[in-house]
C-alpha positions in Angstrom: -26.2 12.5 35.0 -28.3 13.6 32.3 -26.9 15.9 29.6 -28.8 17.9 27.3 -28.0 18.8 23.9 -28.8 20.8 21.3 -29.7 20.4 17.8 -26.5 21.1 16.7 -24.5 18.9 19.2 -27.3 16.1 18.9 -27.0 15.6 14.9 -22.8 15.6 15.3 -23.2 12.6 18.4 -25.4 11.3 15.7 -23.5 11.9 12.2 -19.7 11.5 13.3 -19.8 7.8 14.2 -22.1 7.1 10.8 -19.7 8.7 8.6 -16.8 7.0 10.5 -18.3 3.5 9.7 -19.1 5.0 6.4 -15.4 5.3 5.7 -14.5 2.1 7.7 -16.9 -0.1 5.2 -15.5 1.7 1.8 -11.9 1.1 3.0 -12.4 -2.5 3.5 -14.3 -2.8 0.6 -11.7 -1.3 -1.5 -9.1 -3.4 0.2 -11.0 -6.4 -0.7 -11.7 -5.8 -3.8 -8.1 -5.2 -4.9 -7.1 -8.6 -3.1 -10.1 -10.3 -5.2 -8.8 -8.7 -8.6 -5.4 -9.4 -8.2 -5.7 -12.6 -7.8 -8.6 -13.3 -10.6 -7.2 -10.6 -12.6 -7.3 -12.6 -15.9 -11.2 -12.9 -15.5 -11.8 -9.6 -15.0 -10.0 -8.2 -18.0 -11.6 -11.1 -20.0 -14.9 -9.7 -19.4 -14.0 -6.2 -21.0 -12.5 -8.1 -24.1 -15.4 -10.6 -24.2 -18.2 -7.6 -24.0 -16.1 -5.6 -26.4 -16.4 -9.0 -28.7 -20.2 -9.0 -28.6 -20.9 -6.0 -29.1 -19.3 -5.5 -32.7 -19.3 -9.4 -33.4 -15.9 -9.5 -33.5 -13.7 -12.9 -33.3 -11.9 -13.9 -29.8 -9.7 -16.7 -28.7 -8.4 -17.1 -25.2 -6.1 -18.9 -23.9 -4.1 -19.5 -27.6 -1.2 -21.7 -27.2 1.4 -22.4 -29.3 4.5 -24.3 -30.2 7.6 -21.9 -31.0 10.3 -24.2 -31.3 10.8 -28.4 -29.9 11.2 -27.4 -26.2 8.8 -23.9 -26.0 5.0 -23.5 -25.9 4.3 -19.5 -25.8 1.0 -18.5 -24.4 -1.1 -15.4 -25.9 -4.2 -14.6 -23.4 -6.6 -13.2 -26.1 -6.8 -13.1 -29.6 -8.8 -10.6 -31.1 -10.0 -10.2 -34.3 -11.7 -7.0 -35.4 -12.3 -5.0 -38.7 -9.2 -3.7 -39.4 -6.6 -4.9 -36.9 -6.0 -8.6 -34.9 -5.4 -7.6 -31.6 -2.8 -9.5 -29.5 -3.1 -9.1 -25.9 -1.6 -9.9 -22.7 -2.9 -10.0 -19.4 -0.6 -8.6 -16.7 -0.8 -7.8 -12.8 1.7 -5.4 -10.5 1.1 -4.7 -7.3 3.0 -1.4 -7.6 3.6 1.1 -10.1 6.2 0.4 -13.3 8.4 2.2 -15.8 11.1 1.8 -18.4 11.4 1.7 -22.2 10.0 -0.2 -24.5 12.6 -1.4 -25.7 14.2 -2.9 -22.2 13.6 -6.7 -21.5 13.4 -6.0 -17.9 10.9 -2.9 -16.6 11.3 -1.6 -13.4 8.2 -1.8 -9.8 8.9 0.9 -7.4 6.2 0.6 -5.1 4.6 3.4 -2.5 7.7 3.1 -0.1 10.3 3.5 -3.6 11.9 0.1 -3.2 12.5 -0.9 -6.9 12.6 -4.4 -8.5 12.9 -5.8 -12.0 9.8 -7.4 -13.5 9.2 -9.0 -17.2 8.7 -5.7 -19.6 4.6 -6.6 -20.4 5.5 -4.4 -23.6 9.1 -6.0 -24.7 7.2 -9.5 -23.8 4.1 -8.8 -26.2 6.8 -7.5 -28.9 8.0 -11.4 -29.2 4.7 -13.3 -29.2 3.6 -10.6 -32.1 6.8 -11.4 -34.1 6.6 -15.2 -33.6 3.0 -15.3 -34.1 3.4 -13.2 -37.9 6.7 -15.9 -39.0 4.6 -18.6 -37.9 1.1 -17.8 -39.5 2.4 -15.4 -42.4 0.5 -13.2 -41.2 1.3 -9.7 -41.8 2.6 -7.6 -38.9 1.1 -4.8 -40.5 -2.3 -6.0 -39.1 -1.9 -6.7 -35.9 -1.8 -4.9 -32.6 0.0 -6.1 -29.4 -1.6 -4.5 -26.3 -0.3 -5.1 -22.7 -3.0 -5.0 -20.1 -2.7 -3.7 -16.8 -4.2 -3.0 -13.7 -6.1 -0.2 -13.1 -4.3 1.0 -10.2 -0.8 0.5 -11.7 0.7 4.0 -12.7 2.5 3.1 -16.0 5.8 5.0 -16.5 6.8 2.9 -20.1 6.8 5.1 -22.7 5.6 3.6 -26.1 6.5 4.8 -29.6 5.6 2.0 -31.8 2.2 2.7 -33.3 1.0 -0.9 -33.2 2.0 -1.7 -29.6 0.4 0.2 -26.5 0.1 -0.7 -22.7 -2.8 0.1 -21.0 -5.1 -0.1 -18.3 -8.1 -2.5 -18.2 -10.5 0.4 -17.7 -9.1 2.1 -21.0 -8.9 -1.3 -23.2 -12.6 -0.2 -25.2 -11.5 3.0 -25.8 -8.6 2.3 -27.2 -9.9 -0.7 -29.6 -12.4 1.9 -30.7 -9.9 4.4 -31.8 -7.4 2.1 -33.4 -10.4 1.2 -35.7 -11.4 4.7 -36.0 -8.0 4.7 -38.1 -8.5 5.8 -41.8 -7.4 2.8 -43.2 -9.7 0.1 -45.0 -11.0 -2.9 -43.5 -9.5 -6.6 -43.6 -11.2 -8.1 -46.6 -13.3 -10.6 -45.0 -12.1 -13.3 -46.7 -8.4 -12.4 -45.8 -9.7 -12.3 -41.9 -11.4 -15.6 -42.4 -8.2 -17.3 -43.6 -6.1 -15.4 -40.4 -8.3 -16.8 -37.9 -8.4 -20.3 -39.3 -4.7 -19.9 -39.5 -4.3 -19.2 -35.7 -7.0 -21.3 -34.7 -5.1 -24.3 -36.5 -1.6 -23.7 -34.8 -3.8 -23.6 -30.9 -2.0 -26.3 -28.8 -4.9 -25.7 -26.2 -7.6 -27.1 -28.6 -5.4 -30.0 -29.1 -5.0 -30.3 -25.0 -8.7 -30.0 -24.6 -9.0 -33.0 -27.1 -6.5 -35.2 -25.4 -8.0 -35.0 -22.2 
């Protein structure tokens, strides 16, 4: 039986199914995409901190380990080291959104459904590798920045106060550098940042890993 169609009829046979497997192909690429970045999550938010490196030929270190006491190796993902700040920061990953103050050692996922669990406050946790890192190198605390990365679909509920710590999304992590060095203060005399970074770089426990193997 042969049906006949119109224009009109003809282009929505035509359009509907297109824009279905439109829609189908977006959804699993979304899908898959968030599976890929949560579990290489540290890569991706390298890339931003590496690109916003090389482009103002600033100093990084990854991967900075060191020793805080006989029995206790912390771990700082990225060390950066710009014109007027060192930037500490942390590389974090929740699959649901989080909230709590900043002052709490514990923050608090409540995913889609509003089941809630405990989770390591990223903010609380960057607090004690900032204050280690200053008694250890002498480093002032004055000059550097702790920032807590996050995913970019995370919702972040943690309110921050302190003017050198912040928690952040990855998208948002160049834009924020940029405006903490838009801050009217002058910059670290070069010989001063030469002597933090050789600091730091001495106390790396990964360098001396690397060299061991």
């Amino acid at each position: 039986m042969l049906i006949n169609l119109n224009p009109g009829q003809l282009a929505f046979v035509i359009i509907v199914p297109l824009v279905v497997i439109a829609i189908t192909l977006l959804l699993i690429f979304y899908f898959v995409k968030r599976k890929n970045i949560s579990k290489n999550f540290k890569y991706y938010y390298y890339k931003k901190i590496y690109k916003i490196a090389m482009d103002n030929d600033y100093y990084l270190i990854n991967d900075f380990l060191f020793k805080i006491d006989d029995s206790h190796v912390a771990r700082i993902d990225h060390i950066l080291f710009a014109d007027k700040y060192i930037y500490i920061i942390n590389d974090f990953y929740y699959p649901a959104d989080i909230q709590g103050k900043e002052t709490d050692p514990s923050a608090i996922s409540v995913d889609k459904l509003g089941k809630k669990r405990y989770v390591d406050n990223p903010v609380a946790t960057n607090k004690k590798l900032l204050t280690r890192l200053s008694l250890i190198t002498g480093i002032s605390p004055s000059l550097l920045i702790g920032v807590s990365i996050i995913n970019d679909d995370c919702n972040i509920g943690i309110k921050v106060e302190t003017k050198n710590y912040f928690i952040i999304q990855s998208k948002g992590i160049k834009r924020l550098v940029k405006a903490i060095e838009s801050r009217n203060i002058g910059k670290i005399n070069q010989e001063q940042l030469a002597n933090c970074v050789k600091a730091i770089d001495k106390l790396n426990r990964r360098k001396r890993l690397s060299n061991a193997k």
